[in-house]
C-alpha positions as CSV (number, residue, x, y, z in Angstrom):
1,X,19.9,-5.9,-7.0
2,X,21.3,-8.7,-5.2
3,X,24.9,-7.8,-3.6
4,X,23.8,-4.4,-3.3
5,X,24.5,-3.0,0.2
6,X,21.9,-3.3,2.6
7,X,20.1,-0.5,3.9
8,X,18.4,0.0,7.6
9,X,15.4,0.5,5.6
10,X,15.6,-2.4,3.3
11,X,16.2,-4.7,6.3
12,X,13.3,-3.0,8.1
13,X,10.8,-3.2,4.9
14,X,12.0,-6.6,4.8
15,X,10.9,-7.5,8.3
16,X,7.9,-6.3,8.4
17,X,6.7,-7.9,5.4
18,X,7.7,-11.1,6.5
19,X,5.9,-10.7,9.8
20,X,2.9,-10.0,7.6
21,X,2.7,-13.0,5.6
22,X,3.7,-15.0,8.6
23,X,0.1,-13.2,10.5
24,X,-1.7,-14.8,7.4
25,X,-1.4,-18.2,8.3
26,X,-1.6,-18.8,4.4
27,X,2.0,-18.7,3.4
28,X,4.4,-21.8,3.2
29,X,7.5,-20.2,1.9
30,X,8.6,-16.3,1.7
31,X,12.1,-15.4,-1.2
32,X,12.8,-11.6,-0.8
33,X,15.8,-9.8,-2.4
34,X,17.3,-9.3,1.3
35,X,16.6,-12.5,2.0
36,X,17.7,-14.9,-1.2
37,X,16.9,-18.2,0.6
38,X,13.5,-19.9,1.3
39,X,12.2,-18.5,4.8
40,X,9.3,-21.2,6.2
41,X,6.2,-18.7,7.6
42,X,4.5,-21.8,8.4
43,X,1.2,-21.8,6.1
44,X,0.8,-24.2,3.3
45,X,-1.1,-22.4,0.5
46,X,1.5,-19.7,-1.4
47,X,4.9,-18.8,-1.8
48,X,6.0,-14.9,-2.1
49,X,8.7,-13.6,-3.7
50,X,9.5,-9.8,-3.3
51,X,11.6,-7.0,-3.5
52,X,10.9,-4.7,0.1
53,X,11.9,-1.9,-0.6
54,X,13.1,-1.1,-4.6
55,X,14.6,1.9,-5.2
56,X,16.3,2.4,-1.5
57,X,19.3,4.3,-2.4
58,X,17.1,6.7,-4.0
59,X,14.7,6.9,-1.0
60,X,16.5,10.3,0.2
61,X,16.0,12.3,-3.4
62,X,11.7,11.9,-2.4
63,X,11.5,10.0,-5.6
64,X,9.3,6.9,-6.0
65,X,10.3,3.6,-4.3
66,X,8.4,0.5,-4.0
67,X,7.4,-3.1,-3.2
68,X,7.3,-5.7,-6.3
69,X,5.9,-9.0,-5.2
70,X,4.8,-12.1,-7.1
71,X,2.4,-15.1,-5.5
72,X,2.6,-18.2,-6.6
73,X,0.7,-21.2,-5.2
74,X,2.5,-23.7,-2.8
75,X,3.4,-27.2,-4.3
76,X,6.0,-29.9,-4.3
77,X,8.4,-28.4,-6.4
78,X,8.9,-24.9,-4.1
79,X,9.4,-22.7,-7.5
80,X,11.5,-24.8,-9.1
81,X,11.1,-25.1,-12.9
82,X,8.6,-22.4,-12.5
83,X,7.7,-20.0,-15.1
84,X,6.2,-16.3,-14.6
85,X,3.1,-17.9,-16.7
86,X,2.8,-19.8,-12.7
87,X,2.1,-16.8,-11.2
88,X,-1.3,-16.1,-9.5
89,X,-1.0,-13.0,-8.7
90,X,2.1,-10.2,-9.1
91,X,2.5,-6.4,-9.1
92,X,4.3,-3.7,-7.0
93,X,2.9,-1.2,-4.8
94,X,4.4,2.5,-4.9
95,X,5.6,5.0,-2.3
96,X,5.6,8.8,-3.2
97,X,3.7,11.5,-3.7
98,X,1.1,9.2,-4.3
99,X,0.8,5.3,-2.6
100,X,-0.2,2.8,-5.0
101,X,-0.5,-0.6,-6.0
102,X,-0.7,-2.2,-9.1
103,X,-1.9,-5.9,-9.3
104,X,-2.2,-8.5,-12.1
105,X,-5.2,-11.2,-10.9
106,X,-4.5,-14.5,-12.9
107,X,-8.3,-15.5,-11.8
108,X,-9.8,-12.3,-14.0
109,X,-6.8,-11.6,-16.1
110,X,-6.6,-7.9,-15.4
111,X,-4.6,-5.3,-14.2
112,X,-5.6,-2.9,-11.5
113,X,-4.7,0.2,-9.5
114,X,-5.7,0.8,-6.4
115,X,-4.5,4.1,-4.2
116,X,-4.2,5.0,-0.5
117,X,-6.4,7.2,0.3
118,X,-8.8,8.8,3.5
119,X,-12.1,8.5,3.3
120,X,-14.8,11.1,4.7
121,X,-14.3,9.6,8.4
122,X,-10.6,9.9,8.2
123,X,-10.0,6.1,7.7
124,X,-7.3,5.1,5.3
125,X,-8.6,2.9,2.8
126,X,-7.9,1.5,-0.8
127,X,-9.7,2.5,-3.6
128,X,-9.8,1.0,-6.7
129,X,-8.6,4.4,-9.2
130,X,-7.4,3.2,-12.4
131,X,-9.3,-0.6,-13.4
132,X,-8.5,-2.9,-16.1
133,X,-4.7,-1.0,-17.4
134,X,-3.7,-2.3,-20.9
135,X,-0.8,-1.3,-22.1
136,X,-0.8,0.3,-25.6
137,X,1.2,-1.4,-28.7
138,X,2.4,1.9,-29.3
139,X,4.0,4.7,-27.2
140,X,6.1,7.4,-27.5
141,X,8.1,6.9,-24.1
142,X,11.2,4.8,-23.1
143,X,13.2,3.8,-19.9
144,X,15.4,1.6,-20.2
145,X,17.1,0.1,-17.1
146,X,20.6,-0.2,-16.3
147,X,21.5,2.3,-19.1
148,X,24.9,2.2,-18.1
149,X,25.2,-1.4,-20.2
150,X,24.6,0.4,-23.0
151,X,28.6,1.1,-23.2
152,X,29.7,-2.2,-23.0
153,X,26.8,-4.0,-25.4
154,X,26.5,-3.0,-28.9
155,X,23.3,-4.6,-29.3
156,X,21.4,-2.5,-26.3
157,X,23.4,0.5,-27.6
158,X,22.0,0.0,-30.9
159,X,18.2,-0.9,-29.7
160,X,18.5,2.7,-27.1
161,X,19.6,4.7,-30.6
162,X,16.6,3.1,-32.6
163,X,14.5,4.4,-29.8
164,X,15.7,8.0,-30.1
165,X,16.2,7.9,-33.6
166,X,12.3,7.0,-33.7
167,X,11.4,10.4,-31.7
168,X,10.9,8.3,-28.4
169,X,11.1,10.5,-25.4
170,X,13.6,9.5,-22.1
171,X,12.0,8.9,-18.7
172,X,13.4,7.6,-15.9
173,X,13.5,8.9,-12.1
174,X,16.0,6.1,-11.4
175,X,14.0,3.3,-9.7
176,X,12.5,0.2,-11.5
177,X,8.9,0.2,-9.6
């Protein structure tokens, strides 16, 4: 969250996604968590907003952390007044026992998961591994964030207890990605 402390690796993820979208030539503006002010990368087409590295304090634990980006496309107003509906692209990519990324594609209105993997020349290459996710209306697992707020609002206290009350089942490794 913003105002947490900064890590050597959340200042390192940071960098070096920055130094990426800079190579692309294609982005005007990059907005990061680390970095809360517009940073020019000297493209014209997109502006990316991301998170480097979530889940940093609990990088040490082996649990999953990750990247959560969104795209949007470059235009007078730089974000402002913008709406997530803008977006042409968002998702996060995962880092754990498994590296993926998950990607919503406003052009074909899905959702996709790709992983890292090696291929039979020992190449590292993504694979598409889960296509077109939906989420069900109905499931029988929650996670809330910041459950902590739960003991100063009554109204997230009470909508946590409806959840358990239900039969709902608790899951949470302690990262949002």
């Amino acid at each position: 969250a913003f105002g947490d402390i900064q890590l050597e690796c959340d200042t390192k993820s940071d960098e070096i996604i920055f130094n990426h979208l800079k190579k692309t030539g294609e982005v005007a503006y990059g907005l990061s968590e680390e970095q809360p002010k517009l940073v020019e990368l000297g493209g014209n087409k997109y502006i990316v907003t991301f998170d480097p590295l979530d889940g940093s304090s609990i990088i040490g634990c082996n649990w999953t952390v990750g990247t959560i980006f969104g795209i949007w496309k470059n235009d007078e107003k730089v974000l402002i007044g913008h709406k997530t509906k803008d977006l042409i692209a968002s998702g996060c990519c995962m880092y754990g026992p498994r590296t993926t990324a998950v990607i919503y594609n406003e052009k074909t209105k899905t959702v996709n998961e790709y992983s890292l993997t090696l291929n039979k020349q020992k190449q590292v290459e993504w694979i598409l591994s889960l296509p077109n996710i939906v989420i069900k209306p109905q499931g029988k697992l929650f996670a809330p964030g910041n459950l902590r707020a739960a003991s100063e609002n009554p109204n997230y206290r009470q909508c946590i207890n409806n959840w358990i009350d239900q039969g709902y089942t608790l899951r949470y490794t302690g990262g949002m990605v």
